[in-house]
C-alpha positions in Angstrom: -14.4 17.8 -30.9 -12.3 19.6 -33.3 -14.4 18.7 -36.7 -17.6 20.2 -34.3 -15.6 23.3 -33.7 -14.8 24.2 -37.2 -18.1 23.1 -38.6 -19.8 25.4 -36.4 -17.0 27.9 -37.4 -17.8 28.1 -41.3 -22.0 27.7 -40.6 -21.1 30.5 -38.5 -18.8 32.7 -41.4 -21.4 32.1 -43.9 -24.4 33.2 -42.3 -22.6 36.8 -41.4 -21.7 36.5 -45.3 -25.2 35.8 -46.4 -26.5 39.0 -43.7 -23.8 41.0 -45.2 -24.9 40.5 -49.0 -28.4 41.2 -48.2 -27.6 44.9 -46.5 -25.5 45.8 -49.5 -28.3 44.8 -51.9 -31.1 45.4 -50.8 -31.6 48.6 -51.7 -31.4 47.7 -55.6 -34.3 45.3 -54.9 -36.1 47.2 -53.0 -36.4 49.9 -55.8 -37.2 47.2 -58.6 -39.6 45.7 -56.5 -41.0 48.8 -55.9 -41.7 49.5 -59.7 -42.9 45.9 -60.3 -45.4 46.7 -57.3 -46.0 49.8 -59.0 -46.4 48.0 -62.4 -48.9 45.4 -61.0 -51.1 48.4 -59.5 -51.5 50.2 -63.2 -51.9 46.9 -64.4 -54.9 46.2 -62.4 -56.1 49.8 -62.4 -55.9 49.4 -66.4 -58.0 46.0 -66.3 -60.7 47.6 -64.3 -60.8 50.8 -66.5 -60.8 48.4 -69.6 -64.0 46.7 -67.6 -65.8 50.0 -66.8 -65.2 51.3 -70.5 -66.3 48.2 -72.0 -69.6 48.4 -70.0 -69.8 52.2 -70.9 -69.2 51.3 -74.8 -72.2 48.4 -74.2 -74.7 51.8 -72.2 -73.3 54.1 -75.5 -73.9 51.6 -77.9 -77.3 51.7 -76.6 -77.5 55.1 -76.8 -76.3 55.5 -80.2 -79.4 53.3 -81.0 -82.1 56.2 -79.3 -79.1 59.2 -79.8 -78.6 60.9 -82.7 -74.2 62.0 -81.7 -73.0 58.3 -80.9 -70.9 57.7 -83.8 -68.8 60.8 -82.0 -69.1 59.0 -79.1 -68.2 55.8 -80.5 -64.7 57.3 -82.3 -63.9 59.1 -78.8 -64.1 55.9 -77.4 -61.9 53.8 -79.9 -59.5 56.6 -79.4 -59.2 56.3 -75.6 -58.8 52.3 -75.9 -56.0 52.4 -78.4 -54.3 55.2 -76.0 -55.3 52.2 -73.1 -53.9 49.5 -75.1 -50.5 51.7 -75.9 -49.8 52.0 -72.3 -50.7 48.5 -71.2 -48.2 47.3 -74.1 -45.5 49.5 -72.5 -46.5 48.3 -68.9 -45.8 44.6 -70.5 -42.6 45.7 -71.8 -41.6 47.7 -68.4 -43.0 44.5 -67.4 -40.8 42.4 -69.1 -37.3 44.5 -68.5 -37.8 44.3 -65.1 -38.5 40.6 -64.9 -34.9 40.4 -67.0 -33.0 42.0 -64.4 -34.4 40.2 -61.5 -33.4 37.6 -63.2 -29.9 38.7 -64.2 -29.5 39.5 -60.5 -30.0 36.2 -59.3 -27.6 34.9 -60.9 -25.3 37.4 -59.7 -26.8 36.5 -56.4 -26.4 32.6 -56.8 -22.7 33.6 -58.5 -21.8 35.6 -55.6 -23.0 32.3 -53.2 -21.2 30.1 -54.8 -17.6 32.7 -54.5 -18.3 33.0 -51.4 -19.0 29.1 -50.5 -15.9 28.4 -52.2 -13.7 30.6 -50.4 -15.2 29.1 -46.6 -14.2 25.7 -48.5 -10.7 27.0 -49.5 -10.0 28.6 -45.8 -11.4 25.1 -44.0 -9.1 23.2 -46.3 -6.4 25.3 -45.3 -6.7 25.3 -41.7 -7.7 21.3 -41.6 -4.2 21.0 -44.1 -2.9 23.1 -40.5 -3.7 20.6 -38.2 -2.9 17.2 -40.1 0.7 18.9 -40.6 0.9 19.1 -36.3 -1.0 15.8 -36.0 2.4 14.5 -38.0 4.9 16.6 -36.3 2.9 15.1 -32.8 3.4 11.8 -34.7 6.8 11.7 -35.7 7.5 13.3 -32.3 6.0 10.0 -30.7 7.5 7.7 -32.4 11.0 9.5 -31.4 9.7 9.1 -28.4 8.5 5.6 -28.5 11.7 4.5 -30.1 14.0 6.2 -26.8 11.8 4.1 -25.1 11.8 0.7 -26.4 15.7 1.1 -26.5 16.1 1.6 -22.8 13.7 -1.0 -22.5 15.7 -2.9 -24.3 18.9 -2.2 -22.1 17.4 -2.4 -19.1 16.3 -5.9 -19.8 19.5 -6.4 -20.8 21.0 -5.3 -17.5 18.1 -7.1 -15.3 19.3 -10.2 -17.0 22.7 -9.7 -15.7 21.8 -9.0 -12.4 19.7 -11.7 -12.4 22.5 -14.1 -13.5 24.8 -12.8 -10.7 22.3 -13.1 -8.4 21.7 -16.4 -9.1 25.5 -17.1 -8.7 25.5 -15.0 -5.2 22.9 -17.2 -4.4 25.1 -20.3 -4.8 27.8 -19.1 -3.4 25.9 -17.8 -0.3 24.3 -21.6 -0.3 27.9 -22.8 0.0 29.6 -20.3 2.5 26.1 -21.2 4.6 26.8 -25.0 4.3 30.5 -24.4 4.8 29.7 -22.5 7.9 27.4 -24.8 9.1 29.6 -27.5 8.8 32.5 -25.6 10.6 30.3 -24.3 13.8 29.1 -28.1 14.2 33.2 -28.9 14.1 33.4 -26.2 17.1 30.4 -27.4 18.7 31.8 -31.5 18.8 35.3 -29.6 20.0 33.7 -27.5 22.5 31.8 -30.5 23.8 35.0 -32.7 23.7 37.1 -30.1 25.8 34.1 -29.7 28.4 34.1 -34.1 28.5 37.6 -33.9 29.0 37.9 -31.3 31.4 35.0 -33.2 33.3 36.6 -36.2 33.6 39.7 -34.8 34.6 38.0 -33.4 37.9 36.5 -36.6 38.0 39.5 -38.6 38.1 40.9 -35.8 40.7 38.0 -35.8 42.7 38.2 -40.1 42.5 42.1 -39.6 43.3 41.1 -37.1 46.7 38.2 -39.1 47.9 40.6 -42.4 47.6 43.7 -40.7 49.3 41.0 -39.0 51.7 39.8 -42.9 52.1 43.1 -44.3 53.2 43.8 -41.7 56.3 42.2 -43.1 59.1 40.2 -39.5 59.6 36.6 -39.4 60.7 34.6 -38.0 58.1 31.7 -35.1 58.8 28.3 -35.7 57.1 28.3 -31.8 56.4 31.8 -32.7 54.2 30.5 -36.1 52.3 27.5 -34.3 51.5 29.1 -31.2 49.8 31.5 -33.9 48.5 28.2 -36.0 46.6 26.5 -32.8 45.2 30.2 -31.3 44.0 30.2 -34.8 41.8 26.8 -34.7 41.1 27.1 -31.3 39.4 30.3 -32.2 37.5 28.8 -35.0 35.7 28.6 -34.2 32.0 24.4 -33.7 30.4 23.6 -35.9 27.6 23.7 -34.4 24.2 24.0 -30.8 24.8 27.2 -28.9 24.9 27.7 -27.4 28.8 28.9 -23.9 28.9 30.1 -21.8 31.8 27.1 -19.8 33.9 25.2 -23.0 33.6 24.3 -21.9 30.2 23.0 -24.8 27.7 23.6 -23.5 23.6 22.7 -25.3 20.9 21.5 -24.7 17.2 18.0 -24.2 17.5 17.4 -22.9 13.2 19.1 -23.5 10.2 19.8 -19.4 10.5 19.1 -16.6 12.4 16.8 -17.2 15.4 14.1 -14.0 15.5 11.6 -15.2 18.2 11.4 -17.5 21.6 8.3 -18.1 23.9 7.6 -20.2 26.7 3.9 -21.8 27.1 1.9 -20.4 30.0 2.2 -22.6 32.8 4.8 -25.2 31.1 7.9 -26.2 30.1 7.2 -26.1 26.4 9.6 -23.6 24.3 8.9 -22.5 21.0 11.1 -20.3 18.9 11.0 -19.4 15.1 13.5 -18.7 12.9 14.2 -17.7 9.2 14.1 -21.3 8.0 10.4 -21.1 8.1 9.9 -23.2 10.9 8.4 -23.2 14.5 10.3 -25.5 16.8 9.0 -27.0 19.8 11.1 -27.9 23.0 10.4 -29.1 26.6 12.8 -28.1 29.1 14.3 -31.2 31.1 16.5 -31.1 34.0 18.2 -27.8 32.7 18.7 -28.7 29.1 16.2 -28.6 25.7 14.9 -31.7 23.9 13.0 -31.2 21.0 9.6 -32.1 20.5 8.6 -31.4 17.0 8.1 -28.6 14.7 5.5 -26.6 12.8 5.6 -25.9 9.1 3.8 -24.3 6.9 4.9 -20.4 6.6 6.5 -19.0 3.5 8.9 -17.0 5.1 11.2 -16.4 8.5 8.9 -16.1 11.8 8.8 -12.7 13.0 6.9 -13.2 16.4 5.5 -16.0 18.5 2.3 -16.0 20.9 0.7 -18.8 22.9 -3.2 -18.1 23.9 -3.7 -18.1 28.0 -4.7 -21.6 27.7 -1.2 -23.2 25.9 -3.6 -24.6 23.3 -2.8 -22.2 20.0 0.1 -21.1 18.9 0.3 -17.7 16.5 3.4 -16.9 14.6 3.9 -13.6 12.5 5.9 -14.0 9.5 7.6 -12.3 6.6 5.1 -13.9 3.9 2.5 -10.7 4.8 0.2 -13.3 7.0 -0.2 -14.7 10.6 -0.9 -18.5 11.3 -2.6 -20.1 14.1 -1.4 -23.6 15.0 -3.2 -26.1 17.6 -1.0 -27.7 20.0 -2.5 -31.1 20.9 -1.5 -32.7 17.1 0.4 -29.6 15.5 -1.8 -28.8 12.5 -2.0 -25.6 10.9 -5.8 -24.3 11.9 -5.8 -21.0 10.2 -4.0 -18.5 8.0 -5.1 -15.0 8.3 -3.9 -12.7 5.2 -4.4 -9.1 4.1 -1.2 -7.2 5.2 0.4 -5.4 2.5 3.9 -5.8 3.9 5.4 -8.2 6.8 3.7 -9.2 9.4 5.9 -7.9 12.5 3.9 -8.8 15.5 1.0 -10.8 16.5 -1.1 -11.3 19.8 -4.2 -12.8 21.5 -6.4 -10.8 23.0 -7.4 -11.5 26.5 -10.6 -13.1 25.2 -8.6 -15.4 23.0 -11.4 -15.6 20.4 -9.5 -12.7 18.5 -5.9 -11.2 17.6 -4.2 -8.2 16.6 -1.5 -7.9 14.2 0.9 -4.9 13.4 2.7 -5.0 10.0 5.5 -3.1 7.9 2.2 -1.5 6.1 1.7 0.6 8.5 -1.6 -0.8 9.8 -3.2 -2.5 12.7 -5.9 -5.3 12.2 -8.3 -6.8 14.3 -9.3 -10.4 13.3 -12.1 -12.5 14.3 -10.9 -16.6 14.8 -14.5 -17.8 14.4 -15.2 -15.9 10.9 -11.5 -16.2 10.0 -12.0 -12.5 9.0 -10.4 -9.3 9.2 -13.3 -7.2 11.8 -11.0 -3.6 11.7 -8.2 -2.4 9.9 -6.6 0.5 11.3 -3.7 2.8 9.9 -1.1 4.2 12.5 0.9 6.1 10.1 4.2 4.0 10.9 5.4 0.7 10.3 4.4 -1.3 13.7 7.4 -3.3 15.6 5.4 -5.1 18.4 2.1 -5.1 19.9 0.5 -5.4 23.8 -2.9 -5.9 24.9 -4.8 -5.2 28.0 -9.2 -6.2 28.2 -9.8 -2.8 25.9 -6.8 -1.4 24.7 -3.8 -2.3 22.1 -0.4 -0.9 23.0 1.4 -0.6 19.7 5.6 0.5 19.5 5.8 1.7 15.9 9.1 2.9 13.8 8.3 7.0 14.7 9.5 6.2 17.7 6.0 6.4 19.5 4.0 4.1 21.5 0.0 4.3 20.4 -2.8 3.3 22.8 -5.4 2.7 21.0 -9.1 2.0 22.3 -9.9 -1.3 20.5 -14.3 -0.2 20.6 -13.6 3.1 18.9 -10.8 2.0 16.7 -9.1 5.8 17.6 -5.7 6.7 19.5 -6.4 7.1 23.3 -3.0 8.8 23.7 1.1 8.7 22.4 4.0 8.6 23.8 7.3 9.3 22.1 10.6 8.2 22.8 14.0 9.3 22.2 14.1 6.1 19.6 12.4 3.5 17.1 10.4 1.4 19.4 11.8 -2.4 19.3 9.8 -4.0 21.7 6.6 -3.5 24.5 6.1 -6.3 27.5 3.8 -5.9 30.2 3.8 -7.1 34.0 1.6 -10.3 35.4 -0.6 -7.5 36.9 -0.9 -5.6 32.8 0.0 -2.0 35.0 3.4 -1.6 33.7 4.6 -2.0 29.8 8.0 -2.3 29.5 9.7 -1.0 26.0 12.8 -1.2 24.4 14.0 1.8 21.7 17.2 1.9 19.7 18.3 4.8 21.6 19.5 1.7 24.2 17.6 2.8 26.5 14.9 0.4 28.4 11.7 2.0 29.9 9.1 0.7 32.3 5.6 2.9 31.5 2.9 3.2 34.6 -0.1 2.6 32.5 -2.2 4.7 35.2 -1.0 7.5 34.2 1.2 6.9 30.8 4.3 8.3 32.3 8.1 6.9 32.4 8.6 5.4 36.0 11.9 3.9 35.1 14.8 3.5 32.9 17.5 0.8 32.3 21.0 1.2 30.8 24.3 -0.1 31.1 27.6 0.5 29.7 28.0 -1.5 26.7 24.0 -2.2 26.1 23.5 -1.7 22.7 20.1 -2.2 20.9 21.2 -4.5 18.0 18.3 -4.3 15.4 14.5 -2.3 15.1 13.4 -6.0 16.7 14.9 -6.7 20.1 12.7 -8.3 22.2 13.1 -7.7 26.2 11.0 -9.4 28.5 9.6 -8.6 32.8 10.0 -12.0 34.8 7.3 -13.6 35.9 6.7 -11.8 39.2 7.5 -8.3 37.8 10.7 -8.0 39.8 13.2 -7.9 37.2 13.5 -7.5 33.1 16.1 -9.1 30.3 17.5 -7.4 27.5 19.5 -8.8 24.7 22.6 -6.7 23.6 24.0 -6.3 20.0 27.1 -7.8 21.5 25.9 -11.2 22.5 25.6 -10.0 26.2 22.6 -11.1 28.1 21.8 -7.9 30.8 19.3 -8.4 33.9 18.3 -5.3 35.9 16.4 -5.2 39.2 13.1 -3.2 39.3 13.7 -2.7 42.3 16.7 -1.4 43.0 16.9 -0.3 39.3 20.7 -1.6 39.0 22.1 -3.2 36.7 21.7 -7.3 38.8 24.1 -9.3 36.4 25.3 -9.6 33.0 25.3 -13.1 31.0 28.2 -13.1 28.3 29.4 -17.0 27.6 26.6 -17.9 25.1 26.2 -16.0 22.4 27.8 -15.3 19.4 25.6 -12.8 17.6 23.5 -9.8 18.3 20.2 -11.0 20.5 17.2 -11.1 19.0 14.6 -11.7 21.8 14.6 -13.1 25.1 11.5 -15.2 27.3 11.4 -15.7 30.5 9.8 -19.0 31.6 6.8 -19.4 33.9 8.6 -20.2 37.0 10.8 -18.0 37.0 13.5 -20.9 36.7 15.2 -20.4 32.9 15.3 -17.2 30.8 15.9 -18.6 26.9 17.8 -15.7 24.6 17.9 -16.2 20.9 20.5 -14.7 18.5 20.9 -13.6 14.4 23.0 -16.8 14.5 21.6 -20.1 14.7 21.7 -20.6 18.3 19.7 -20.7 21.5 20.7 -20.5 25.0 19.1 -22.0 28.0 20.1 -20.2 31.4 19.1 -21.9 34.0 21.2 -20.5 37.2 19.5 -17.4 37.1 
């Protein structure tokens, strides 16, 4: 683009040049060619008065034949063509001095061209020897430049190698503080255990040492008394396998690490939970204790969230790998995994048709997928990173990190309404009935939302109920009567709906902040799960 520019810039120069020449000279030509024109005109008027005299010397010559005075005539005649010829020799000579200085002047002309060609050549030269000396001062500038560069590229690869190399040590020492620890909280659980056998079969042996003293007096015994007597023994009697804790509370390691979700299977006594170790476990609830039943692999990261569809046949797990999974029951095969997140996948669920889900990621987006295409049918974007997600029949509840709550109308993919909170929204639930959705919000605070009308109808809180992360699950029972919430302090709290008291609080369990609670079917266990490894069974509730 810049050779363009100056060649148009010189074409330019010398044409005004060339314009400017002709004005100045033209005058000087114009008066020679002027003469010459002049010159040309006698020289033809000469040739036709040479013709018309040569035809009158033919009619005198014929004259002088029939007239006696045409010698006269003759010598007037000679006289006038020598005074002819005189003139047209100095015409020829004019002639020829003016041909000489047109030429003489072209050359001046083609001499001044050529001075003036050379000087546009001279000034382009100069101004191209301009630019190649900033094209190297740009050069040497960027390979300055370049150099700065390649030397903090160099130093920061030295430093990622470092890093690298301690991280790969933290990672082996973090590998052995987890085994260590691991090793050391299966020592407490074997003492634990050993000091709740012992202390069993010391009542036992009292109990034995009573009834036997109680045998020898010769008393009459009450059925009312022998009964209480037989269920008293009956409930002392150690569980097989599963350390017993106080609040008839059963805890055991459910994850090799921190425990994020739980769920019970509609209408049975199937558990699942997910973890961090990449795994769904599966357990069936057996005369108030947990026996496991298998597990389901194939995610690439911790499990986030856990769904069962109305049925109990699929089971969907968010995880931290950016995709959800969808597992079938009856064998435990992996059926489908469902990517296109940008970020982790926080929160999965089933729509009431069960033929699609919604998930809600870190990226900030909602999609709607289609299980019979295996495709993604919407993709929505809610402007915050989503924590959990609700549906109803036409609507998506969504509790995002803006601490708002989204309705969204699932037909016209747009917001039906928000509602903010005083906190990052950890967690949504809804009623059997799906009138009420029940939140949870790091500002400790649990709410329960009348869906007619999108207002707060209620709010939980207790002294020492603390929100422990942005994913705390809480849960409504089954009937709607009361709601769970896990505390950052391993405290299990149960309100009534009710009354909208605070009913009881469940502390001999946990260890850790809870992660999420479910409530089972019948109402008969709640399961909490913790950032430790462990999972508790309460089953006096």
């Amino acid at each position: 683009m810049a050779g363009r520019r100056v060649e148009c810039t010189w074409k330019r120069h010398v044409a005004e040049q060339l314009k400017q020449r002709d004005r100045v000279q033209r005058q000087a030509f114009e008066e020679i060619i002027h003469q010459y024109n002049r010159l040309l005109e006698k020289s033809d008027l000469q040739a036709v008065l040479s013709e018309r005299l040569q035809t009158e010397k033919y009619e005198l010559q014929d004259r002088h034949d029939v007239s006696p005075g045409a010698e006269s005539l003759q010598q007037e005649m000679a006289q006038i063509r020598i005074r002819h010829q005189e003139e047209l020799t100095e015409l020829h000579k004019k002639r020829g001095e003016l041909a000489q200085s047109v030429i003489e002047l072209n050359n001046q002309i083609q001499q001044k061209d050529k001075e003036i060609q050379s000087n546009e050549y001279q000034q382009q030269i100069a101004q191209l020897e301009g630019e190649c000396r900033d094209l190297r001062s740009s050069l040497a500038d960027l390979e300055r430049a370049n150099q700065t560069l390649r030397d903090e590229y160099d130093a920061l690869q030295i430093t990622f190698s470092a890093l690298e190399e301690k991280l790969r040590k933290t990672t082996e020492d973090n590998q052995e503080l987890v085994t260590r620890w691991m090793a050391e909280k299966a020592q407490e659980a074997n003492r634990l255990n050993a000091e709740n056998e012992k202390d069993c079969r010391r009542r036992q042996a009292k109990l034995q040492k009573e009834l036997a003293d109680a045998a020898k007096e010769p008393l009459p015994i009450e059925p009312d008394s022998l009964l209480s007597s037989l269920s008293l023994s009956l409930s002392l009697a150690p569980l097989p396998s599963l350390s017993l804790c106080v609040y008839s509370t059963v805890c055991q390691d459910a994850h090799d690490g921190e425990v994020n979700a739980v769920r019970f299977s509609p209408g049975s006594r199937l558990l699942a939970t997910g973890g961090m170790d990449r795994r769904v476990k599966l357990w069936e609830v057996v005369a108030g204790h947990c026996e496991p039943k298998g597990a389901l692999t194939g995610s690439n990261a911790g499990i986030t969230s856990i769904e069962f569809d109305s049925a109990g046949s699929y089971l969907l797990a968010a995880s931290n790998d950016f995709a959800s999974r969808i597992w079938t029951m009856d064998d435990y095969r992996l059926r489908h995994t469902l990517t296109g997140h940008s970020g982790k996948v926080l929160s999965a669920r089933f729509l009431l048709d069960n033929a699609r889900i919604v998930s809600g990621s870190y990226d900030r987006t909602l999609k709607l997928w289609d299980l019979r295409s295996k495709v993604c049918m919407k993709t929505v974007f809610a402007g915050s990173s989503c924590n959990d997600i609700v549906c109803t029949e036409q609507c998506v509840m969504s509790g995002h990190f803006d601490k708002k709550v989204r309705f969204w109308d699932i037909r016209s993919e747009s917001i039906v309404c928000e509602l903010e909170l005083l906190g990052r929204v950890t967690s949504l639930d809804l009623n059997h009935d799906r009138t009420e959705l029940l939140t949870c919000s790091r500002d400790d605070l649990v709410k329960i939302i009348d869906l007619r009308n999108n207002a707060v109808r209620q709010t939980f809180s207790a002294q020492g109920f603390k929100c422990g992360s942005d994913f705390t699950r809480v849960t409504f029972s089954p009937d709607g009567s009361y709601v769970a919430a896990g505390s950052a302090d391993g405290v299990l709290y149960v309100w009534n709906v009710l009354t909208g008291k605070l009913d009881k609080t469940l502390d001999k369990g946990h260890s850790s902040a809870i992660n999420s609670v479910s409530w089972s079917p019948s109402g008969t266990y709640v399961v909490s799960v913790e950032k430790g490894s462990r999972a508790v069974l309460w089953s006096d509730m």
